[in-house]
N, C-alpha and C positions, 0 to 999 in steps of 0.2 A: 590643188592645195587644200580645197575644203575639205574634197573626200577622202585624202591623206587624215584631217584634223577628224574628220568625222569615225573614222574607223580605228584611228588611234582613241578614240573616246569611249568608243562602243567596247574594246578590248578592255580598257582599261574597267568600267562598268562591268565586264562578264568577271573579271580576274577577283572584282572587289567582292562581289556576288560567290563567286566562288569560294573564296575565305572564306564570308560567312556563314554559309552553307557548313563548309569544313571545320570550321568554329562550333556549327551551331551540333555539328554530328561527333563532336570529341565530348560534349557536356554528358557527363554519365547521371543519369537519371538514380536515385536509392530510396529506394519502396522501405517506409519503417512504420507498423503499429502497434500502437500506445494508447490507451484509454484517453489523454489528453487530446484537446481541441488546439491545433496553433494557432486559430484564430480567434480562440475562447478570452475570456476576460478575469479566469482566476487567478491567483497568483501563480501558481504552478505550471497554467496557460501562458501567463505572461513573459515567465522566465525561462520556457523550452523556444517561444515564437523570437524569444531575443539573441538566443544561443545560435538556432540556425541562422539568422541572418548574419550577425559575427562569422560563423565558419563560411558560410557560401561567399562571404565578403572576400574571406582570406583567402575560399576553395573554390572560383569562379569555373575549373571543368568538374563541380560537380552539386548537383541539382537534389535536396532533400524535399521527399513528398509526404508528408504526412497522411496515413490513414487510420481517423478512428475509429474503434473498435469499443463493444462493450466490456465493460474490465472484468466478469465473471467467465463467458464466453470465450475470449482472446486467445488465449494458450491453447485449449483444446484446437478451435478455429485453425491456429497454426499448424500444429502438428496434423492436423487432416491434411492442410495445405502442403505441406510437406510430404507428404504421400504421394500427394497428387503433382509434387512438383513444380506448384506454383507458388511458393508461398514468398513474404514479403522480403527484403533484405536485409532489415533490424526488426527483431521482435524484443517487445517486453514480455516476458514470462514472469507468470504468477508466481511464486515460492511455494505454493501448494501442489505446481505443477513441474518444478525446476527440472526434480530426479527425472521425471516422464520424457522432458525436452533431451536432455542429456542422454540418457537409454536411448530415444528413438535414433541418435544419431544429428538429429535435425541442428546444432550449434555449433560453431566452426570453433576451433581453438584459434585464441587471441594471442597466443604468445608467438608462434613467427608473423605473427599480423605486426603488432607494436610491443608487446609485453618485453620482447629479447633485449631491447636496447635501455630496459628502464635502470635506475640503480636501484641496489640495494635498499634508500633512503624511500624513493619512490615507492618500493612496494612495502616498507615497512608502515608509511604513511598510507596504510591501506589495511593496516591488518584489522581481522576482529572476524565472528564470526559470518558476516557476509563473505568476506574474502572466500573465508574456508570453505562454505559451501559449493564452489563455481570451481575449485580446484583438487582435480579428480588425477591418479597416475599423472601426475606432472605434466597435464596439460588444464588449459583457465578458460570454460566457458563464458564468462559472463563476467558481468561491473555490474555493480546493483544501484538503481537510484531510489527516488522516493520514498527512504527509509522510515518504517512507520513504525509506531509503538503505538499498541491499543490497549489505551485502559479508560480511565475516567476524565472526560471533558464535563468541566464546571461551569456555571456563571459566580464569577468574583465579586461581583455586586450584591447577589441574591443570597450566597450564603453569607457573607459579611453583615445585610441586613439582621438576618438571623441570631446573626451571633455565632457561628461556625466559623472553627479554623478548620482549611481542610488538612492541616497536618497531623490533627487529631483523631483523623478517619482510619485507624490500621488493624481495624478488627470487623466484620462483616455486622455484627451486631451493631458497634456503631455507625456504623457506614449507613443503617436501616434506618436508626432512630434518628438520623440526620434527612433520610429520604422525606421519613412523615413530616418532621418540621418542616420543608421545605413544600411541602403538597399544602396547595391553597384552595378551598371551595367558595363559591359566592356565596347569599344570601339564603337557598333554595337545596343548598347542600350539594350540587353540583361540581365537582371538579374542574379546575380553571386552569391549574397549572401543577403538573407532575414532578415530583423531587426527584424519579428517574426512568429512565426510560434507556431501550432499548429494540431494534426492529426485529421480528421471528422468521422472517419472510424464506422461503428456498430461494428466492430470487435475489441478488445482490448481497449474498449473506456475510457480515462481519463475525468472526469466531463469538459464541453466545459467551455471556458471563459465566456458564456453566463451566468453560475451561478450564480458568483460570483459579477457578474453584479446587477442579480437580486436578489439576497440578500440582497443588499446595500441599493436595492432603493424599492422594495416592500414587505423585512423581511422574507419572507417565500416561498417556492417554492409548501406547500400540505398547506391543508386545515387540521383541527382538526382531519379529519378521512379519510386523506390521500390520499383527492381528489389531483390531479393533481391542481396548477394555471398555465399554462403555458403563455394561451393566453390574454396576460396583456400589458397596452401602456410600460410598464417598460419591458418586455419583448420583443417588435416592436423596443424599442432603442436597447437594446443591442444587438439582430441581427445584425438591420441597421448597429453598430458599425463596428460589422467584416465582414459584407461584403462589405461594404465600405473599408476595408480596404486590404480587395483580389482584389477589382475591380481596386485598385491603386498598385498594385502590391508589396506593402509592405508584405504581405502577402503572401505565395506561393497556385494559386488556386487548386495545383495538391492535396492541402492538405485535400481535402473533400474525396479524399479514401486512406490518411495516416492512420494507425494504431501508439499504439505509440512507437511501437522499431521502425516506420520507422522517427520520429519527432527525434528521441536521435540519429540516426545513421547519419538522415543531420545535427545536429548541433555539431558531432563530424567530419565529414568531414570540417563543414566550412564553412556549407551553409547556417545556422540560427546565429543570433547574439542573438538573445531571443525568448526563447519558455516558454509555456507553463507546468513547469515539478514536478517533485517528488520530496522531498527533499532526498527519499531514493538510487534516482539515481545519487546524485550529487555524491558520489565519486565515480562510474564508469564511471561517463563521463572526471572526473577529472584525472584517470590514463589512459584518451585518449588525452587528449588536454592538457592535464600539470595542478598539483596541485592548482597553485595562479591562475590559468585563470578563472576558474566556483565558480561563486557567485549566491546567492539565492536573493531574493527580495520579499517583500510582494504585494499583489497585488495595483494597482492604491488604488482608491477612486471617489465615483462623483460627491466630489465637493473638496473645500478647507476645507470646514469644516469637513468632514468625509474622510480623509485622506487614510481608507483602507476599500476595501471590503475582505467580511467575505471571507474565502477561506475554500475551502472542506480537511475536514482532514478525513483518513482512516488509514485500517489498516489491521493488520489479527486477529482476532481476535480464539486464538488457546484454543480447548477444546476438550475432550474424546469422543468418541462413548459410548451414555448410553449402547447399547448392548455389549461392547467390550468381552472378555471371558480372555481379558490381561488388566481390567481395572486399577487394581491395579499400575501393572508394566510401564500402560500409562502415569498414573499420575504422576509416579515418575520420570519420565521423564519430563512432563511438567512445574513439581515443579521446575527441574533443569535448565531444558531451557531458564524460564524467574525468575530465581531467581538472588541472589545479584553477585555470582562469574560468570553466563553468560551475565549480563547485561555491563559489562565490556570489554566482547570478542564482544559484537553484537555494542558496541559504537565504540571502538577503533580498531578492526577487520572489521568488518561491514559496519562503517560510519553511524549506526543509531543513532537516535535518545533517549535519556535513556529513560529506561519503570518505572527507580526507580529514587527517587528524590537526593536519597545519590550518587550514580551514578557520579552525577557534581560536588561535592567537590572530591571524590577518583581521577576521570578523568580532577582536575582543569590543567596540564600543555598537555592533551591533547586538551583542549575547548580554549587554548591560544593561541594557534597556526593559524594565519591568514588563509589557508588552510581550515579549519576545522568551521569558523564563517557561515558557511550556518546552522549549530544545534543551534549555537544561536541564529540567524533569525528564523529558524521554530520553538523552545520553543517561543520567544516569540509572533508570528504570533498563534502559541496553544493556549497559554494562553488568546489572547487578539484580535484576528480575525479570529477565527476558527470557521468551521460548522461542526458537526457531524451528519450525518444523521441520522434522526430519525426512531425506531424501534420497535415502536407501534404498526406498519403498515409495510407493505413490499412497499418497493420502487424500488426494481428490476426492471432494464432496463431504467430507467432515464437517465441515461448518453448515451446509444446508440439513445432514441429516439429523445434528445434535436439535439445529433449529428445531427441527420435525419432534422431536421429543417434547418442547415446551408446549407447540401448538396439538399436540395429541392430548396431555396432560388438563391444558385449559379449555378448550374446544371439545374434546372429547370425553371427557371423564377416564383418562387410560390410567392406570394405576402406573404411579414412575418406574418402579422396576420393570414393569411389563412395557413401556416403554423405552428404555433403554436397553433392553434384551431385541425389542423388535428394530430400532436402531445400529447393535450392533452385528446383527445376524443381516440387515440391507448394507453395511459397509463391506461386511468379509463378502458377502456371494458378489457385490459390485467388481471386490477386486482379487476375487478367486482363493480366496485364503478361509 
């Protein structure tokens, strides 16, 4: 009777052993990278590390792994991978690299994934130009998160000291003569604290101030098929601008080999009063320097009449590996990510921006909140002075080589035009045009 009891035990042990095994081989593993840490402590860390635990909670066969990546690097990264055939199962694609992803074939179309069953309602709470970008011949690469709008991050406190409204700033000239009041030197004539700043660096490049300059005044930075304009008298002013304005030390000149964690970590120290920034870094500079202190602003204008220049808006723009072999279980993940109950956690967790329009009536008593008035400035800076780059064409490396233009100019003595000619002639032979 024992060895009856003994071996009905042992069976019962392998069968249980067996399920889990069988269990544990049905869990679909999904490879996705993102410049974020899930274990990081930002807000935007906080509120992607909170979303996968929610879906893996709901989606128990299937397993999200985060790999970080550096966010300049990442796209290209992919698309080699992609070659190579190994690449991850969710990538975030740069906006600068979106058309390149697309072209190469490497992003699955999302509408027989989940897009077929939405309604009408659903994708109209989607519209705007991110939509538009991802959807090429009636098929939808991509959902875009972390919508950013880059113009002016302030300190609220420093210019109020002042005396500065920054509603007053919609002409470049004012915008200057607010920089110097804001530049502080100690006893020794030293400079202590910079009215503006921004980083030159080829590394980690945010679009220069030069852009938005020249969007204002000559519409277009490529040609129909994606030639370079760089070298333009509207491009000689807005140089001249800031380096006129390094040379007066409104400006910090160390700033032509900043990067831009190095631009966010001196104006959380105390040593910028206004930079150059993200709208999606405002609440992390804000749980550095105190919530009511970091306000957003649109950019100048150049003139009175034209009150604002267009400002660069990006993003990630998030989509499947067409090879995936977990495609299924990618998507349903993506579905989740940027759908209506995560779009909640990545505003009010996050500090982003809504990717959905219903978003800002569910979120009305968090968008009330003075603290939080930098999303209301970047919606409407989206809405009504925004550039998105275009992706017809690949534009990769624009932003490091404009960089290259300031630190030739101040570094080298290069005369602007002869710098922006040498500029535009390294963008066209990069991209064969």
């Amino acid at each position: 009777m024992f060895r009856k009891i003994g071996l009905a035990m042992a069976l019962a042990g392998a069968l249980a052993m067996g399920t889990a095994v069988s269990v544990a081989q049905e869990i679909k593993d999904v490879r996705m990278w993102t410049f974020l840490n899930a274990q990081g402590t930002s807000p935007r860390e906080v509120a992607l590390a909170q979303i996968i635990k929610d879906f893996e909670a709901a989606n128990p066969d299937i397993r999200i792994t985060v790999e970080t990546q550096v966010f300049d690097q990442m796209t290209p990264k992919f698309l080699a991978a992609h070659s190579a055939g190994n690449a991850p199962d969710i990538i975030w694609a740069l906006t600068d690299f979106l058309g390149d992803a697309i072209n190469s074939g490497s992003l699955a179309d999302l509408r027989p994934e989940f897009m077929s069953d939405w309604t009408p309602e659903q994708v109209a709470d989607r519209a705007g130009g991110y939509w538009d970008l991802c959807e090429i011949d009636g098929k939808h690469y991509c959902l875009f998160t972390s919508r950013n709008y880059i113009s002016i991050v302030y300190r609220k406190d420093l210019l109020a000291e002042a005396g500065i409204d920054p509603a007053t700033l919609t002409t470049w000239e004012a915008f200057r003569a607010a920089a110097e009041k804001l530049t502080v030197k100690d006893a020794n004539g030293n400079v202590v604290r910079y009215g503006f700043g921004q980083g030159f660096s080829e590394k980690q490049a945010d679009p220069p101030v030069l852009v938005p300059m020249m969007l204002a005044t000559q519409g277009a930075l490529f040609d129909a098929n994606g030639k370079a304009q760089f070298a333009t008298p509207e491009g000689v002013a807005a140089v001249t601008y800031v380096v006129e304005m390094i040379k007066a030390g409104v400006m910090p000149e160390q700033s032509v080999n900043w990067t831009v964690d190095d631009v966010y970590e001196q104006f959380a120290a105390d040593r910028l009063a206004m930079i150059q920034g993200a709208s999606v870094r405002v609440s992390t500079l804000q749980s550095k320097v105190g919530a009511d202190n970091v306000g957003l602003m649109l950019f100048p204008g150049p003139s009175a009449d034209v009150p604002h220049s267009p400002a660069v808006m990006t993003g990630w723009a998030v989509g499947v590996w067409s090879g995936s072999k977990a495609k299924s279980e990618a998507a349903r993940f993506v579905d989740y990510m940027l759908g209506e109950e995560s779009d909640s956690v990545w505003v009010t967790v996050g500090g982003q921006s809504p990717g959905l329009q219903s978003t800002v009536a569910k979120a009305s008593d968090f968008f009330g909140v003075p603290a939080n008035d930098y999303l209301t400035v970047a919606a409407e800076g989206s809405a009504n002075y925004g550039w998105l780059a275009p992706i017809d064409y690949s534009i990769g490396g624009f932003r490091e080589i404009l960089s290259k233009v300031v630190q030739n100019v101040v570094v080298n003595g290069t005369d602007p035009m002869v710098a922006l000619q040498d500029a535009e002639a390294d963008f066209n032979q990069r991209h064969g045009r």
